[in-house]
C-alpha positions in Angstrom: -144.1 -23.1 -72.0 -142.6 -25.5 -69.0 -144.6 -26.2 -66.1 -142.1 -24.0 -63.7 -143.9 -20.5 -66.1 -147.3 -22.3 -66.1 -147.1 -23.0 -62.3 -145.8 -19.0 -61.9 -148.8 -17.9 -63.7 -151.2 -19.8 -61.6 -152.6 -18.0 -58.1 -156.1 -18.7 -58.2 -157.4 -22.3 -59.0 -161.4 -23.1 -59.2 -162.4 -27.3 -59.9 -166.1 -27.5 -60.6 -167.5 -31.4 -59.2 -171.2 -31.0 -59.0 -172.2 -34.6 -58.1 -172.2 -37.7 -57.1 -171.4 -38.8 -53.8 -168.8 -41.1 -54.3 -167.1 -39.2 -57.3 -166.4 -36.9 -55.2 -165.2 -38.7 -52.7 -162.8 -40.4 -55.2 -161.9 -36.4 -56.2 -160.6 -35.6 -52.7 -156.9 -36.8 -53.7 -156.9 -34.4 -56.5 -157.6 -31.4 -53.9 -155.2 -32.5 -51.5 -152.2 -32.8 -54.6 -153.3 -29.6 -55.5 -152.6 -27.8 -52.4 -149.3 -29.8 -53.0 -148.1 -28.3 -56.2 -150.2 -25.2 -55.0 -149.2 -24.2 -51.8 -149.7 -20.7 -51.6 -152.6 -20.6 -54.3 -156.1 -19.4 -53.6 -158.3 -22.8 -54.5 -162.2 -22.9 -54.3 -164.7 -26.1 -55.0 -168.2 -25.9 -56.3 -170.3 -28.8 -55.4 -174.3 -29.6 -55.1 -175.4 -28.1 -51.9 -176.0 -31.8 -51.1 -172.6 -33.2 -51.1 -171.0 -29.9 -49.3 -170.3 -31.8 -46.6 -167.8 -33.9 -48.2 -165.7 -30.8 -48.6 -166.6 -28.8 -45.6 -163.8 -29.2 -43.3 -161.2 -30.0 -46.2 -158.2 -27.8 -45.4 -156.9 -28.0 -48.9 -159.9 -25.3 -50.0 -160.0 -21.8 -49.7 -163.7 -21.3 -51.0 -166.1 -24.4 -50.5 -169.3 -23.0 -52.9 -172.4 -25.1 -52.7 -174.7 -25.1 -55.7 -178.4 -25.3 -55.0 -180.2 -28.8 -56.0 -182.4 -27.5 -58.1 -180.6 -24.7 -59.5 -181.8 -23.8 -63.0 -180.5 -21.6 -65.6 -181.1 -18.2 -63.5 -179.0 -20.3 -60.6 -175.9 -20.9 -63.2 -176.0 -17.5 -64.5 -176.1 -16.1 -60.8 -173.4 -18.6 -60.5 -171.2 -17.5 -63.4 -171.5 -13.8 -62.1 -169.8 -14.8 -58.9 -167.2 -17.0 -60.7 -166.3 -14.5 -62.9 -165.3 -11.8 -60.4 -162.6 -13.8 -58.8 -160.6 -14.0 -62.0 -159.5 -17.6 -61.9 -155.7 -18.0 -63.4 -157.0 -22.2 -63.8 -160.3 -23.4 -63.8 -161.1 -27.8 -64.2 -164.2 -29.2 -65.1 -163.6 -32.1 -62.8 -167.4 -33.1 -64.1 -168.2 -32.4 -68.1 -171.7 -32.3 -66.8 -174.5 -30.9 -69.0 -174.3 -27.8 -66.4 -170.8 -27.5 -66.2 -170.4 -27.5 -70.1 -172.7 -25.0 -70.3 -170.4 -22.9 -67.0 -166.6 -23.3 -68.7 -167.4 -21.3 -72.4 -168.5 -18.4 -70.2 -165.9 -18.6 -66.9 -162.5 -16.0 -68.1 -159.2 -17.8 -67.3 -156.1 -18.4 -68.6 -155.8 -21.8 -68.3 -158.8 -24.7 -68.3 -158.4 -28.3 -68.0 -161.4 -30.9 -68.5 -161.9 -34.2 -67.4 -161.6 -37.1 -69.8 -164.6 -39.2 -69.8 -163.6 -40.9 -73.0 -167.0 -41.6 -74.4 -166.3 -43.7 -77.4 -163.9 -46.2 -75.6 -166.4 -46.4 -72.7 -169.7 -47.1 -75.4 -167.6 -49.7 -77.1 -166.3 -51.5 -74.1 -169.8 -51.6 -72.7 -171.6 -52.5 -76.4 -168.7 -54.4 -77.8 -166.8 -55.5 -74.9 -163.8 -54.5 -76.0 -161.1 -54.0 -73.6 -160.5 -50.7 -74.1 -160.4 -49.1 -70.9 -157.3 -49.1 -68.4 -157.7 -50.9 -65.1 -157.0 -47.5 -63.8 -158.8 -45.6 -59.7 -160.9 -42.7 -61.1 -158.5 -41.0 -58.7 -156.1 -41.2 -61.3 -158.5 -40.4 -64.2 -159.0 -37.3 -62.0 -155.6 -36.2 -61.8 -154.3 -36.8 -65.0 -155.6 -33.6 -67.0 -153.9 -31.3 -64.1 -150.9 -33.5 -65.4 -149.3 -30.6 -67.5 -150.0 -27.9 -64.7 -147.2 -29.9 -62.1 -149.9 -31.6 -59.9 -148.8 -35.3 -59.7 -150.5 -37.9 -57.6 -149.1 -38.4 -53.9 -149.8 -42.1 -53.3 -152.4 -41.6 -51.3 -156.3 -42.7 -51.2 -159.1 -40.7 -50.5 -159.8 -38.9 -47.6 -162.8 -37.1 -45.7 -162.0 -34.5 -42.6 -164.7 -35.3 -39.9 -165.2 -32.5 -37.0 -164.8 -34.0 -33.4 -168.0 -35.3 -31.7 -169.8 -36.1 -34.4 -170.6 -39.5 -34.3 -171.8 -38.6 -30.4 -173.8 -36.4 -31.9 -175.9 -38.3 -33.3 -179.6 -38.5 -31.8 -181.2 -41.6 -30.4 -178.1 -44.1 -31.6 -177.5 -46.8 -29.7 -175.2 -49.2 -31.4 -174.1 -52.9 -30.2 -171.1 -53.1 -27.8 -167.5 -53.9 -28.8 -166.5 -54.2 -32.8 -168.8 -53.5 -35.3 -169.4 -54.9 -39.0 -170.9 -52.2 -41.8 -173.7 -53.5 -44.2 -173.9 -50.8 -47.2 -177.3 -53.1 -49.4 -178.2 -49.7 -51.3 -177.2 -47.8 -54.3 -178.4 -45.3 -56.4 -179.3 -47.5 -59.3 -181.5 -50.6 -58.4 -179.1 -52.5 -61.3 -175.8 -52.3 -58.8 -177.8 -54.1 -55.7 -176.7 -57.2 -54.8 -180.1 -58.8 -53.7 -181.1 -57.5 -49.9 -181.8 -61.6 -49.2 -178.6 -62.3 -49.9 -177.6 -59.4 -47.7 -179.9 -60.8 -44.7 -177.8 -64.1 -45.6 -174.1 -63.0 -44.5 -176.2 -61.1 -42.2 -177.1 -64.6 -40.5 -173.1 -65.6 -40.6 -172.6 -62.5 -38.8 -174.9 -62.9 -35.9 -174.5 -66.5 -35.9 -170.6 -67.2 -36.3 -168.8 -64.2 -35.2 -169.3 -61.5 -32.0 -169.5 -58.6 -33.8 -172.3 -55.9 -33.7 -173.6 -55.1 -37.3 -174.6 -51.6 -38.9 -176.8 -51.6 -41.6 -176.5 -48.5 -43.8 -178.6 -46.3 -46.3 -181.1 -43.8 -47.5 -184.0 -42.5 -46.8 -186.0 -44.2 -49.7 -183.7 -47.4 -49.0 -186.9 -49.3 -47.6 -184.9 -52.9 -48.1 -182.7 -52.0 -45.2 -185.2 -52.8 -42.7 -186.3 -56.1 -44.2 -182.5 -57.0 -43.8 -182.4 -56.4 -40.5 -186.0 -57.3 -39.2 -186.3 -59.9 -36.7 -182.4 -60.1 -35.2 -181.5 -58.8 -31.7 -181.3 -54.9 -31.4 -178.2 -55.3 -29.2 -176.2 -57.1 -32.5 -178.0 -55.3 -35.5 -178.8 -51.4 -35.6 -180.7 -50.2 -38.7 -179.4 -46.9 -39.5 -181.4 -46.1 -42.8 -182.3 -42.5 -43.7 -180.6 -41.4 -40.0 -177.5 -40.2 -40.6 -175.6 -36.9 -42.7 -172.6 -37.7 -44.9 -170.6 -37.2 -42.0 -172.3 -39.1 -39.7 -172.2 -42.3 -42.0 -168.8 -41.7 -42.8 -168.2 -41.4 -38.4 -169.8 -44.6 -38.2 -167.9 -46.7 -40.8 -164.7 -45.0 -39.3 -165.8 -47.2 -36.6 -166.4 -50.5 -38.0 -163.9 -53.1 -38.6 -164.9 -53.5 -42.3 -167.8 -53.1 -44.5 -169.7 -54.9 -46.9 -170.9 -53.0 -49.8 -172.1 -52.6 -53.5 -170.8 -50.5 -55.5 -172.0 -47.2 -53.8 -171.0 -43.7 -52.2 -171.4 -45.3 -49.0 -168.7 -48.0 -49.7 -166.3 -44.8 -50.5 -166.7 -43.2 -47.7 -165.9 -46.3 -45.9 -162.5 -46.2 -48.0 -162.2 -42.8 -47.6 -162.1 -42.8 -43.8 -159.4 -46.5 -43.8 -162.3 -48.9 -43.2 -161.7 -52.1 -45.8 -164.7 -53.4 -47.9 -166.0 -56.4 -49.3 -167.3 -55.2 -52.6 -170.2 -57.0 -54.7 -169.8 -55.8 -58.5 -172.7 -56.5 -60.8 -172.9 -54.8 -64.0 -170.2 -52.6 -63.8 -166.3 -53.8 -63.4 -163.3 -52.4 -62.3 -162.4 -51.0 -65.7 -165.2 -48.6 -64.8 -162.6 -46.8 -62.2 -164.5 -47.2 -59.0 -162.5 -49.3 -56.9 -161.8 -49.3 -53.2 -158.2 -47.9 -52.4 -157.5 -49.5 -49.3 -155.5 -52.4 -50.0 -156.9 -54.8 -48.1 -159.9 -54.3 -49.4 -161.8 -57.6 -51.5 -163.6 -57.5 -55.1 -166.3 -60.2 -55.3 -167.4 -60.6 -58.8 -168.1 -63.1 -62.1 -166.5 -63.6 -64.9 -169.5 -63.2 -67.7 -169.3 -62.4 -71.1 -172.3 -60.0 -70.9 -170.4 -57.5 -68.5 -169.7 -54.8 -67.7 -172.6 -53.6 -69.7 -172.9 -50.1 -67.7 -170.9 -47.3 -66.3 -173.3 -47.3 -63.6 -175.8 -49.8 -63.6 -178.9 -47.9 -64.7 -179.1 -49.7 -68.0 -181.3 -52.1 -68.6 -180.3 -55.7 -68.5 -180.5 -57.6 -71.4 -181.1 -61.0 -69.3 -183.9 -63.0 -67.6 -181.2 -62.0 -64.0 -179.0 -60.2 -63.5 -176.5 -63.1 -63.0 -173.5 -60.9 -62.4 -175.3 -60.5 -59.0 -177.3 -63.7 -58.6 -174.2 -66.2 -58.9 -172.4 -64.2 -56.3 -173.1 -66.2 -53.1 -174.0 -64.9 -49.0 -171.2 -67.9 -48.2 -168.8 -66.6 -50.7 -168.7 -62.9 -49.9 -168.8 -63.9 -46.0 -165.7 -66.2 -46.6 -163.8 -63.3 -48.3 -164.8 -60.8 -45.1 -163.0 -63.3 -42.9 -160.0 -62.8 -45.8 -159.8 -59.4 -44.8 -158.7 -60.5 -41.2 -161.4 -58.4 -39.4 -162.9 -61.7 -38.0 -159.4 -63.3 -37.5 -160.2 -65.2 -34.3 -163.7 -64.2 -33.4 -165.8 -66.9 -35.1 -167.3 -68.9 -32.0 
């Protein structure tokens, strides 16, 4: 069957993306080059009630479904009931979670597509490093399944739609006057943080060397985000940790001139909304798929022979350091943020 019938059978499109923050921020392109192929379709998103605000205010989605956190298996079967009574014409595991696996067998539909997480090439680039995997955006890997259904990538990066006023909505902000810097020192697994002294380091550059007001992002559990900041000047450094929504960090790293970032959600958003980053990787490596779009964007990292040696740095590491992390230098990742231009003439 061409893709002209396949496309004519398709009115109805469900993609099923659970988690994480920043895969689905790298996901957003696939929405946005299915409305493309799609125009006139009917296409719905299920998500974790805690990322529903990365899809929101999309306008390529008809039905933005938010699962419950917790949901056990009387929350998937409630959620298979009301699946099944739209009578999806293509449904894509954009996930190939345990959850998800466990939706797809039971979801009717004509057509289903699954994303590729190529286990075995992944285990033995990480075990054997072996260079197996393509130095290929997960924005790609995310598209490619939908291949044979006529959806073809645009071009284009990631992208989150923020509703007006919401960075003035937020309470008791007061951020530094003029430009602003972003400072992302968290991430989900302690294994992908490059050290928060070394942060407090290029923090020092900043204040010291250049005019800019810094932002310092991150969770609520993110306790190392004040110990960065501690002890500088509230009118140059604003400690924003466990403050803001999703789309109230990704208002305030529209604002900033470019951010500094470990391999995090946070440092998507800032690509997602055009804002450049300096990113620190550690144990995982571009081959992993998570790189920033933007092109002006900088990847700070070593060469070792020990990495990558995870897909997302919760393994353990099989060293006295980590030195993927601890032979990156404050100096060095400073120097490459004035390579981005966004201190082009403003060091003192």
């Amino acid at each position: 069957m061409s893709q002209r019938d396949v496309k004519d059978d398709i009115h109805k499109i469900l993609v099923l993306r659970f988690s994480s923050l920043g895969d689905i921020v790298m996901a957003t392109p696939l929405l946005r080059c299915l409305r493309l192929a799609y125009p006139k379709a009917q296409i719905d998103m299920v998500v974790r009630e805690d990322f529903y605000d990365l899809i929101a205010h999309s306008p390529y989605l008809d039905q933005k479904i938010a699962l419950s956190r917790g949901a056990g298996l009387k929350g998937l079967r409630a959620l298979r009931r009301r699946l099944s009574r739209e009578g999806y014409d293509l449904i894509y595991d954009a996930h190939q979670s345990l959850r998800t696996r466990f939706l797809m067998p039971l979801l009717p539909a004509r057509y289903k597509a699954y994303y590729q997480k190529h286990y075995v090439r992944r285990s033995l680039a990480l075990t054997l490093k072996l260079p197996l995997l393509k130095d290929e955006r997960m924005l790609n890997r995310y598209i490619d399944p939908l291949v044979p259904y006529g959806v073809a990538w645009d071009g284009k990066g990631p992208e989150i739609f923020i509703p007006d006023g919401t960075l003035e909505a937020i309470p008791k902000l007061i951020l530094p006057e003029g430009k602003l810097v972003g400072l992302v020192p968290s991430a989900q697994w302690e294994g992908k943080r490059w050290p928060a002294s070394k942060f407090r380091e290029v923090l020092q550059h900043l204040v010291e060397s250049t005019e800019y007001g810094v932002v310092v992002f991150g969770g609520k559990s993110d306790h190392f985000c004040s110990e960065i900041a501690q002890g500088f000047p509230s009118d140059r450094v604003v400690n924003t940790q466990g403050q803001l929504s999703i789309l109230q960090a990704s208002a305030l790293l529209a604002r900033c001139e470019f951010a500094i970032a470990n391999d995090t959600g946070l440092m998507h958003l800032a690509d997602a909304v055009g804002t450049p980053c300096v990113l620190v990787l550690g144990p995982t490596s571009r081959e992993m798929g998570c790189l920033p779009f933007h092109p002006e964007s900088e990847i700070v990292e070593r060469s070792l022979w020990c990495r990558p040696c995870s897909k997302n740095g919760q393994a353990p590491c099989i060293r006295k350091k980590r030195w993927c992390l601890e032979l990156v230098g404050a100096e060095e990742v400073f120097e490459r943020a004035l390579k981005l231009g966004a201190l082009h003439g403003e060091r003192a």
